[in-house]
N, CA and C atoms as an extended XYZ file, in Angstrom:
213
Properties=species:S:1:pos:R:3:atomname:S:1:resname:S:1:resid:I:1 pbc="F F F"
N       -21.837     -135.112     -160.485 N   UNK     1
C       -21.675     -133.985     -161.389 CA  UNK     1
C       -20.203     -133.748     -161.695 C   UNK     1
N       -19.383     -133.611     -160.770 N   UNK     2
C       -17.917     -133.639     -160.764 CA  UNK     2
C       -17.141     -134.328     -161.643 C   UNK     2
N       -17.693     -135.611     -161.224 N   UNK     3
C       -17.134     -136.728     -162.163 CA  UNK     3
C       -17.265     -137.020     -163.585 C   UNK     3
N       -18.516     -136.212     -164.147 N   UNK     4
C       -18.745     -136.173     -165.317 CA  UNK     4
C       -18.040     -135.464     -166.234 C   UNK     4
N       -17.739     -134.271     -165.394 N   UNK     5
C       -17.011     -133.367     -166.057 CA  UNK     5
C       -15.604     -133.201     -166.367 C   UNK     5
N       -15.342     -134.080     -165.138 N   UNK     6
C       -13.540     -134.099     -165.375 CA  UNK     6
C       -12.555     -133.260     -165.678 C   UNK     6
N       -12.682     -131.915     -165.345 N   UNK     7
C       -11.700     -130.683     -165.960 CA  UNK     7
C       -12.053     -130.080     -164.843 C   UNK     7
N       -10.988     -129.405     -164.974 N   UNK     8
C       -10.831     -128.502     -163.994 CA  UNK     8
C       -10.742     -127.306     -164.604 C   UNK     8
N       -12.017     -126.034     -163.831 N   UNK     9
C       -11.839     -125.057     -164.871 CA  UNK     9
C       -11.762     -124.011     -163.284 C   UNK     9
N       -10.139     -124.246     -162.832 N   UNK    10
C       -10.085     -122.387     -161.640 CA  UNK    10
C        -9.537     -121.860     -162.248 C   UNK    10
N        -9.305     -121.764     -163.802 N   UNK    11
C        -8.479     -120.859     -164.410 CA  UNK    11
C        -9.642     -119.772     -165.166 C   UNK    11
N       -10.899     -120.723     -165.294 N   UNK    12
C       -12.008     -119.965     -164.743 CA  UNK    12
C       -12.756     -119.064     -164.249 C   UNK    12
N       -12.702     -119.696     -162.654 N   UNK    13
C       -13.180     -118.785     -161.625 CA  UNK    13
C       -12.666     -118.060     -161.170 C   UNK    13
N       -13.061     -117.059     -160.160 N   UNK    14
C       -11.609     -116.016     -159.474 CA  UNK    14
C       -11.562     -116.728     -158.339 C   UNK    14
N        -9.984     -116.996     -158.252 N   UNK    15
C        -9.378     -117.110     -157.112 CA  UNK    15
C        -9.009     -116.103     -156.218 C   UNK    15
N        -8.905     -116.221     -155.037 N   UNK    16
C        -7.923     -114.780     -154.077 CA  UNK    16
C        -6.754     -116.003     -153.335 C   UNK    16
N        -6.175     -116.107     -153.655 N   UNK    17
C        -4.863     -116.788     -153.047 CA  UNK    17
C        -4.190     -117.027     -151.766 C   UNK    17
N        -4.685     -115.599     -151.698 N   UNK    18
C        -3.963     -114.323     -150.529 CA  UNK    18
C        -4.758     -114.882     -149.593 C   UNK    18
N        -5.957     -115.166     -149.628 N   UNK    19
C        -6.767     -115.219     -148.510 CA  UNK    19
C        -6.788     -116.640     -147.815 C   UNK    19
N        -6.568     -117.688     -148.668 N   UNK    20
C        -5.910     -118.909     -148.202 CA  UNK    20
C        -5.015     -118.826     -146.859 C   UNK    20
N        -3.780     -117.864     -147.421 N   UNK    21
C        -2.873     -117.950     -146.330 CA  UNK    21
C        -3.439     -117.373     -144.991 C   UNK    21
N        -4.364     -115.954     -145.135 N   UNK    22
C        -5.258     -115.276     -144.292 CA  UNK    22
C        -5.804     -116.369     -143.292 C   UNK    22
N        -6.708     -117.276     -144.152 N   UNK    23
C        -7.542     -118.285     -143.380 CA  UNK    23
C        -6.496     -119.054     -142.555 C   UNK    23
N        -5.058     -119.590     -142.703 N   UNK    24
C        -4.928     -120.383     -142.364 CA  UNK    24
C        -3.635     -119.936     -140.974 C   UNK    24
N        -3.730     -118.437     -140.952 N   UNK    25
C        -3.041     -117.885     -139.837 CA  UNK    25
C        -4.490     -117.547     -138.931 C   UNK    25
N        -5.323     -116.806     -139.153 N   UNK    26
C        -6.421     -117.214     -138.420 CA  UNK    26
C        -6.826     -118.658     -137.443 C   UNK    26
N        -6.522     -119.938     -138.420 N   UNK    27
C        -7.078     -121.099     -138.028 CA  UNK    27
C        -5.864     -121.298     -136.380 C   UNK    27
N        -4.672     -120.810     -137.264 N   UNK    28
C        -3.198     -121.134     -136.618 CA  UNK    28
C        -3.034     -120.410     -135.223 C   UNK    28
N        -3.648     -119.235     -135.248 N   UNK    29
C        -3.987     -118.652     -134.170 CA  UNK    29
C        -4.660     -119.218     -133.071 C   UNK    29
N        -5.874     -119.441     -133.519 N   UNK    30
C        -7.192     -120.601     -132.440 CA  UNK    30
C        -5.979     -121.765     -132.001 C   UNK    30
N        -5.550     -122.373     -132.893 N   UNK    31
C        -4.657     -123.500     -132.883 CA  UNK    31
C        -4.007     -123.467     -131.624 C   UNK    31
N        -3.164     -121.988     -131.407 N   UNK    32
C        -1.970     -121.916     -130.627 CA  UNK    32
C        -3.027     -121.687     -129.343 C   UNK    32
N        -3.868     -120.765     -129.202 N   UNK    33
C        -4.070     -120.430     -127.800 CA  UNK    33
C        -5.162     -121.500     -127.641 C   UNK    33
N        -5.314     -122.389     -128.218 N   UNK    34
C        -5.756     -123.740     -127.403 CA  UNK    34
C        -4.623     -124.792     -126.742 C   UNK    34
N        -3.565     -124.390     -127.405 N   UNK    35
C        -2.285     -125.761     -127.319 CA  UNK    35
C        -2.141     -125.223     -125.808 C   UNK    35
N        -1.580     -123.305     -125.540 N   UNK    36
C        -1.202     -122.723     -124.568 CA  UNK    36
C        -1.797     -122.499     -122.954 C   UNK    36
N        -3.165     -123.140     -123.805 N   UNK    37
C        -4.080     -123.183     -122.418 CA  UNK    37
C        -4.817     -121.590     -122.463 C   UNK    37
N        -4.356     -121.086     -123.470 N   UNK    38
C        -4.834     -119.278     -123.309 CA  UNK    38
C        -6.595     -119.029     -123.208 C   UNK    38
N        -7.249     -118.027     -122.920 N   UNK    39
C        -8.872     -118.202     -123.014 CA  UNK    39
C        -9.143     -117.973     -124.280 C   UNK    39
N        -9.861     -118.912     -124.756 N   UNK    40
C       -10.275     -119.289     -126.283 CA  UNK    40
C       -11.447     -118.473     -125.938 C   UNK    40
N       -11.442     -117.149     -126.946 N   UNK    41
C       -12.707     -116.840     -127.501 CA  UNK    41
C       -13.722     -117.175     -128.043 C   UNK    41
N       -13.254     -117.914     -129.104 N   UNK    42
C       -14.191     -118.610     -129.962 CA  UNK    42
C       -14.749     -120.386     -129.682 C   UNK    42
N       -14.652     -120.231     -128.297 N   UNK    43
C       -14.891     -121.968     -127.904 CA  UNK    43
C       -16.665     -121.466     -128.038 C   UNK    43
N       -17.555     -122.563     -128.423 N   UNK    44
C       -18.743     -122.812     -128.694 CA  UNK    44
C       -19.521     -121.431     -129.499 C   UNK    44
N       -18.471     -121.070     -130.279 N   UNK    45
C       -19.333     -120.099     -130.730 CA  UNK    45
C       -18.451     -120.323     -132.794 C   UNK    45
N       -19.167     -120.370     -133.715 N   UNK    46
C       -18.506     -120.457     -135.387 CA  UNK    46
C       -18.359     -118.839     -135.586 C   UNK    46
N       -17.173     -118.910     -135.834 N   UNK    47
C       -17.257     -117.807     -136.837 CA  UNK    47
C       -16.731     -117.529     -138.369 C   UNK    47
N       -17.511     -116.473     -138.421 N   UNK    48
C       -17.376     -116.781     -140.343 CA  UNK    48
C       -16.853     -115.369     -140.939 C   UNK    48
N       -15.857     -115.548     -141.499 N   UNK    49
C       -15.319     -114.211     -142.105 CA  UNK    49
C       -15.699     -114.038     -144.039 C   UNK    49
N       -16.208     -112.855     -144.305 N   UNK    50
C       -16.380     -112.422     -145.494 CA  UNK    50
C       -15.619     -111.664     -145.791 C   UNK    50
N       -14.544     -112.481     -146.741 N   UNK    51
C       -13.329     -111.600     -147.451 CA  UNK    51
C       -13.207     -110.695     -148.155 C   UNK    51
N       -14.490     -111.220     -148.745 N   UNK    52
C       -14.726     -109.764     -150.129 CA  UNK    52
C       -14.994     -108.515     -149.183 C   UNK    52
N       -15.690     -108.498     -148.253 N   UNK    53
C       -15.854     -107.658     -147.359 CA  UNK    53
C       -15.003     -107.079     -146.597 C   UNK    53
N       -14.289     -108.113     -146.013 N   UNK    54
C       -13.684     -108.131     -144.289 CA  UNK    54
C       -14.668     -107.853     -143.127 C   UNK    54
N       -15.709     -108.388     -143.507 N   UNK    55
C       -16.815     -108.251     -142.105 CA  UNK    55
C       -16.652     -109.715     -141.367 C   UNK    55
N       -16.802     -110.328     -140.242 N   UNK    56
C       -16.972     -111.463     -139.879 CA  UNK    56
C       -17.916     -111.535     -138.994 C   UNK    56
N       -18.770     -112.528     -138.458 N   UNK    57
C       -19.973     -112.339     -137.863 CA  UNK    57
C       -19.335     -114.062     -136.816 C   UNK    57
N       -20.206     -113.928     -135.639 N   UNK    58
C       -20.217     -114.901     -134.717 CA  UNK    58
C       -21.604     -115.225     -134.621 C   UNK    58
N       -21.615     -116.684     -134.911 N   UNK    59
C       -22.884     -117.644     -133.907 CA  UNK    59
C       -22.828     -118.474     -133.421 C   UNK    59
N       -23.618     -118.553     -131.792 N   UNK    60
C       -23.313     -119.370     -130.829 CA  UNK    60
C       -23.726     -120.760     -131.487 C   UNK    60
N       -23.025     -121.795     -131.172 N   UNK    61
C       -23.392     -122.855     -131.437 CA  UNK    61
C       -24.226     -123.472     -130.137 C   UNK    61
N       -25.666     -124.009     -130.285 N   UNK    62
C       -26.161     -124.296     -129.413 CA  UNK    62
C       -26.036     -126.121     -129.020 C   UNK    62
N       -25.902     -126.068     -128.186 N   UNK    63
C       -25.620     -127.866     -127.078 CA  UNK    63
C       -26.703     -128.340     -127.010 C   UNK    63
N       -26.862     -129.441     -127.474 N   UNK    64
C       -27.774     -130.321     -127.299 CA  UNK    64
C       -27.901     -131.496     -126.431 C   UNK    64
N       -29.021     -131.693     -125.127 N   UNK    65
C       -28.284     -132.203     -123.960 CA  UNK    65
C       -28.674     -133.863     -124.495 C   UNK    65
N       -29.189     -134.524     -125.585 N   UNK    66
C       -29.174     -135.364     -125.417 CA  UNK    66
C       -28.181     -136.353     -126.324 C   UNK    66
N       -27.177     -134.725     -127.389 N   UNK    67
C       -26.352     -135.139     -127.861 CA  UNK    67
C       -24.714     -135.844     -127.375 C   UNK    67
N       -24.329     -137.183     -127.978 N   UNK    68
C       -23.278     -138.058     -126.992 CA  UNK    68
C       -21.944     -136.865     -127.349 C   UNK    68
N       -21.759     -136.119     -128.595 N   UNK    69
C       -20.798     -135.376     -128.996 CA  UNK    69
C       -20.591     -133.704     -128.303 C   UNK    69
N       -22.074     -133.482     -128.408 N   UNK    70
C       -22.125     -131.829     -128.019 CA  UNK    70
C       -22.460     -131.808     -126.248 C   UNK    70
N       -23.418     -132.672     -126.056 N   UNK    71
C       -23.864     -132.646     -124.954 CA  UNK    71
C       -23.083     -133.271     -123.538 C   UNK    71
């Protein structure tokens, strides 16, 4: 579908810009207190933030014991 279209239309859609950088001090955060050894909150659990909102919600990610990656 992408390829057909060939244009780029985000001048388009709405962007939030702002929230890019948001996401990526968030990410930078997890980042650091894994490097530091600090207790990671968010180890086996996704979380998902809604910007338009600012609500974010957590779900456990469940282990699968016969998986070679998770398990």
């Amino acid at each position: 579908f992408l390829d057909e279209r060939r244009s780029d239309d985000s001048a388009r859609r709405e962007n939030l810009p702002a929230l890019a950088a948001l996401a990526g001090s968030l990410l930078a955060g997890e980042a650091m207190k894994a490097v530091l050894g600090l207790a990671v909150p968010s180890a086996g659990r996704l979380i998902v933030f809604d910007f338009l909102t600012f609500e974010s919600t957590q779900h456990v990610v469940l282990r699968k014991p016969w998986c070679p990656v998770c398990g």
